[in-house]
N, C-alpha and C positions, 0 to 999 in steps of 0.2 A: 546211462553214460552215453549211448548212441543217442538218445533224443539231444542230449545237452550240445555235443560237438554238431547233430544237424544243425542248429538254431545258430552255432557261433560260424556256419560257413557263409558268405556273399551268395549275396543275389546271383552273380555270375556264374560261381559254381552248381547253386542251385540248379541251373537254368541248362546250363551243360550237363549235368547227370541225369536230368528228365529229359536231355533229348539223346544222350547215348543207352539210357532204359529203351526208350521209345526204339531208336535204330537197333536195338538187341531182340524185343520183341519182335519186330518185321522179321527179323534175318529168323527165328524159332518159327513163323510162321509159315514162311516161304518153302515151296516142295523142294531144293535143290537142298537145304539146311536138313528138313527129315531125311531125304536119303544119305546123306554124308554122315548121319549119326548109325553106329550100330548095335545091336541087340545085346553086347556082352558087359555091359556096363563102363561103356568108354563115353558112351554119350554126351557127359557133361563137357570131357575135352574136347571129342568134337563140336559141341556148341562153343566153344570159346575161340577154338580155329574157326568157325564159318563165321562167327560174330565179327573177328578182328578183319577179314576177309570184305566182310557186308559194310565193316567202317571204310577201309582204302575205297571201294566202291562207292559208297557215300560221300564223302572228300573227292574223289573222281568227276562224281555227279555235277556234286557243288560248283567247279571249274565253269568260267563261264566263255561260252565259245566267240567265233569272232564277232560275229551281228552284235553280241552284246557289249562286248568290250568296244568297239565304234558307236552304238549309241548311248553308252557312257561317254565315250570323251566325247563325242557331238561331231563323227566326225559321218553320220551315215545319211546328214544331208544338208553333206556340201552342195550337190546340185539344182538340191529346191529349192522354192523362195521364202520358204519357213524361216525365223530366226533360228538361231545354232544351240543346241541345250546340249546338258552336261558339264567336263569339265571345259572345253574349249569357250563356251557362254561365260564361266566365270574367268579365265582368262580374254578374252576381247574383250570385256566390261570395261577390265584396269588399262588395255594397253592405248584407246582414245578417248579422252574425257574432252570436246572440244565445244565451243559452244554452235548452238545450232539457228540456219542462217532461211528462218521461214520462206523468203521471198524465192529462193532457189527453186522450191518444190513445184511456184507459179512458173522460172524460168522453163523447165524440164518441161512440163504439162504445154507450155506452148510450143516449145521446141518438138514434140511429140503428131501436134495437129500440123506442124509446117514441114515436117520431115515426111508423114504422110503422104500433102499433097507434092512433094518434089520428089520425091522414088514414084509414084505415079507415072508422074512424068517421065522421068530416066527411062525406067524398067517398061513404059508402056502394060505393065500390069497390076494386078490388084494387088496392093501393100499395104499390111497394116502395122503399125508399130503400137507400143506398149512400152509406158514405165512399168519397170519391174521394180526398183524400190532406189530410193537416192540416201547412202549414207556416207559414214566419215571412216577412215585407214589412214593407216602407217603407208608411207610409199615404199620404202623396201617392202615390208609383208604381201604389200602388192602385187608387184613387180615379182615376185617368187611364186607368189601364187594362179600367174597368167597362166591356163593350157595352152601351151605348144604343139603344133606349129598355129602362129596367129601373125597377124602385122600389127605395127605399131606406128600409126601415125602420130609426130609430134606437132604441135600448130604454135602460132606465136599471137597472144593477143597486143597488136599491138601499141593501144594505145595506153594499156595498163604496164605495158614496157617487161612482159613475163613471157612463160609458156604453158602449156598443155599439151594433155596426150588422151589420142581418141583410139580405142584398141579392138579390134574385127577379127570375130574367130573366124577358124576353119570353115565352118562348116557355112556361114556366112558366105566367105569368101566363091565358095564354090559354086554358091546359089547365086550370086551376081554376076559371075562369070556366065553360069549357063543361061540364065536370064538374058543379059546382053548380048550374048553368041547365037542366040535364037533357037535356046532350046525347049522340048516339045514341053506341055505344060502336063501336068497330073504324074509326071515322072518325077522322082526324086536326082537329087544329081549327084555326079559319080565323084566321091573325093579319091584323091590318089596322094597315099601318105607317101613319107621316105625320101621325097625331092623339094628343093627349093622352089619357091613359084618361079613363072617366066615374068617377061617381059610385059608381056598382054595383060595377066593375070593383074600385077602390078598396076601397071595404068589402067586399066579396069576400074581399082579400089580408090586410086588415088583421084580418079572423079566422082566416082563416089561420098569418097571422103570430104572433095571439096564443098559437094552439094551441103552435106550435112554440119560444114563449116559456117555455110551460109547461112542458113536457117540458126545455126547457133548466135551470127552475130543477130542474125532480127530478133530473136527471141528476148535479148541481152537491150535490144533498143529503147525499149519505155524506161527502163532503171536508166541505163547510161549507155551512150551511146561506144560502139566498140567494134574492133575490125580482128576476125579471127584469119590467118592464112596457116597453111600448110607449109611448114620449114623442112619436113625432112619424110622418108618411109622408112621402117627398120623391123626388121624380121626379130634381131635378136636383144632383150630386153635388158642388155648391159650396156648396148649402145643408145639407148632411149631413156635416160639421166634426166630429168627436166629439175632435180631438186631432189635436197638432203636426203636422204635413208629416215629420219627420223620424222620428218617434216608430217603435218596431219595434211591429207588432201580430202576434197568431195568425188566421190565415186555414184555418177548415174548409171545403172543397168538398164540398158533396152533390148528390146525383143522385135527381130522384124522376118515377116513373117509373107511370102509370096507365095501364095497356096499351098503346094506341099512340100515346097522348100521354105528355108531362112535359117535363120541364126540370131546370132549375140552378137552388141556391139556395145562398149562401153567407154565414156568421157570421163577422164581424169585429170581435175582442178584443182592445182595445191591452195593452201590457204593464203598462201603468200601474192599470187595471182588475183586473186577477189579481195585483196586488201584496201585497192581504191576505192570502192565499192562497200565495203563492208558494211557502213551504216544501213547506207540500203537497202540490202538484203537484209539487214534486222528487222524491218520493215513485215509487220504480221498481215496487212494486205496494201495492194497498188496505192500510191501516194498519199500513207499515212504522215503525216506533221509529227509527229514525236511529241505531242501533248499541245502545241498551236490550235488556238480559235483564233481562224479569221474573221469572226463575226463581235468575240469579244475585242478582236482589235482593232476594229473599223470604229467601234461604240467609244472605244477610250479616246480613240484619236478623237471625234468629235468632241467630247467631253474637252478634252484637254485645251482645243480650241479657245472654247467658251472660260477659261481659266483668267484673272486679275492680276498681273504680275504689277510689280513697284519698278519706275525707270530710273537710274537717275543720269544728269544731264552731268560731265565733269568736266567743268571749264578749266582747270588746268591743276598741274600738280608740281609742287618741290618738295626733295629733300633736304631736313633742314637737322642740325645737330641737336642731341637732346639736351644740351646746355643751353642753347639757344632758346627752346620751347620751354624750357621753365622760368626764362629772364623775361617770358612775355608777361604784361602787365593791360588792363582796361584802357583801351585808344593804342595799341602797340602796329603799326601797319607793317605788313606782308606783301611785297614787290614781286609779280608774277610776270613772265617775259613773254606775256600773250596780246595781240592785240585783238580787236573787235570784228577783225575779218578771218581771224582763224576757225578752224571747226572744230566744235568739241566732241569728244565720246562720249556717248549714251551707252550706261552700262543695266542688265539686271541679275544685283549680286556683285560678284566679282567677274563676272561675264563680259565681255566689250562687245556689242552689240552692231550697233551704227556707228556714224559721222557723222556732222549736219554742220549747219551754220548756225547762228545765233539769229535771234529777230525779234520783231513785237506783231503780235493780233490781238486787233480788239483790248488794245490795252493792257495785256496780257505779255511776259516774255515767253518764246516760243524756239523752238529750234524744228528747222526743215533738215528731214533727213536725205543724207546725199549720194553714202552710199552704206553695202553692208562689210562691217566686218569676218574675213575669213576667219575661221575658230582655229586653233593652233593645235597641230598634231600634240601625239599625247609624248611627253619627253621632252619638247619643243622651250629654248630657254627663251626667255624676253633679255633683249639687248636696248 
């Protein structure tokens, strides 16, 4: 009867009772379970108290602490430049599905070699920038997910008639300043949380910022030509709104790095911004034609040249009633209000072509053309 009712339990059950056997065994084995059993034939109940004991400790065990529970949900690297796994991967997946805009990857990369040599310059020291990776966001999720305290420059492109936001962490912040201020090199530089930046600190960034505007519009100049400036500075990232909460933007990460200082700086491009543009940047490298041969259409065109069309010469035209065109009879003559010095159309097809005069060569009737006919916009009536 016990084999029958084994055979009729699930797998699951099965599966639970060889591993509460198993955890029953360890706990009989273990020296803290022989001590706690004693000599007078209690033994059995104490094994069922240090069993049920060794289960709460089992279930204890099992408990998974925090490291794990953060690289379950993906959140134990935020800071690296790894993608995100767990459940946070499978939520970002759904929350931008946007399409993606290859030529950008070419903007960044130049914009990286020209940012370069212009902090060079500024900073009079050795600066190396790095893309760290160019993807797509939510703007609010953004916006929420800035570390504070940072600035936030807004810029205006203007000739795309929108805006952007370039955003400079802290610790950036701090390395430009000492940099500029002429501080000693191979030291790291001192941040001082808990205060608002000054005056200096600020204009500081905000040439900074300008430099790296520039280099953005040159970067921007083989696709189309474009003027970025600086509209505003903003510490705090309720006041720095450039578009919707919902709206998908392009988010580059950069990396800049003056010996033992630098930091993060990051440009934020909503979609709506690169919309003039857009095709462009579909663009899988620098002045792809979207399927154009110029070479097959330099050939057609000659070809087409070399083409026989039919002309014909129309000396003149009436409307005439259709009772009229059926009373016509063999010798019926047609009185046209034209004389011999007017010009006729030359038409081919239903086309109007030229003008000319009428004439004879070589015995021949002939018409010299005089001028060309304009072709008539499309919609355009004949009066």
């Amino acid at each position: 009867m016990a084999d029958t009712d084994t055979e009729e339990m699930s797998e699951e059950e099965k599966a639970m009772m060889a591993e509460w056997e198993n955890m029953a065994d360890e706990a009989a084995d273990s020296p803290d379970a022989s001590a706690g059993s004693d000599a007078g034939g209690n033994a059995d109940l104490d094994d069922d108290v240090t069993s049920e004991d060794d289960l709460d400790g089992a279930a204890d065990a099992r408990l998974l602490n925090q490291d794990e529970i953060d690289s379950l949900l993906g959140f134990d690297d935020q800071d690296s430049d790894s993608d995100q796994s767990g459940v946070m991967a499978l939520i970002n997946a759904a929350l931008v599905n946007y399409e993606r805009l290859p030529m950008l990857d070419v903007v960044f990369d130049r914009l990286v070699r020209l940012m370069s040599t212009s902090l060079r310059n500024l900073t009079s020291d050795n600066v190396e920038v790095s893309l760290d990776q160019v993807s797509t966001v939510r703007f609010a999720d953004y916006m929420n997910s800035i570390p504070l305290p940072a600035m936030l420059a807004v810029f205006d492109a203007e000739e795309w008639d929108n805006a952007g936001m370039m955003v400079v962490d802290s610790a950036l912040i701090y390395s430009v300043v000492d940099v500029l201020l002429g501080g000693r090199k191979g030291t790291s530089s001192v941040r001082i949380e808990g205060r608002p930046y000054t005056t200096i600190e600020t204009k500081l960034i905000e040439r900074m910022v300008a430099v790296a505007l520039s280099d953005l519009s040159s970067a921007f100049d083989p696709l189309s030509p474009v003027t970025f400036s600086m509209d505003r500075m903003e510490t705090n990232p309720r006041f720095a709104t450039i578009t919707q909460g919902n709206n998908a933007c392009v988010l580059a990460k950069m990396r800049i790095d003056m010996g033992d200082r630098g930091g993060r700086t990051e440009i934020l491009i909503p979609y709506a911004t690169l919309e003039p543009i857009r095709e462009l940047l579909l663009q899988m490298f620098m002045g792809e034609k979207f399927g154009r041969d110029s070479i097959w259409e330099t050939h057609l065109t000659k070809e087409l040249y070399k083409t026989d069309i039919s002309m014909q010469a129309v000396l003149g035209e009436k409307v005439l009633p259709l009772k009229d065109i059926l009373s016509w009879k063999k010798g019926t003559q047609i009185m046209f209000n034209v004389t011999p010095e007017d010009r006729v159309e030359m038409r081919c097809g239903d086309f109007p072509i030229y003008k000319g005069t009428t004439g004879q060569k070589k015995g021949h009737i002939a018409v010299r053309v005089d001028s060309y006919v304009e072709p008539k916009a499309k919609g355009e009536e004949e009066f």
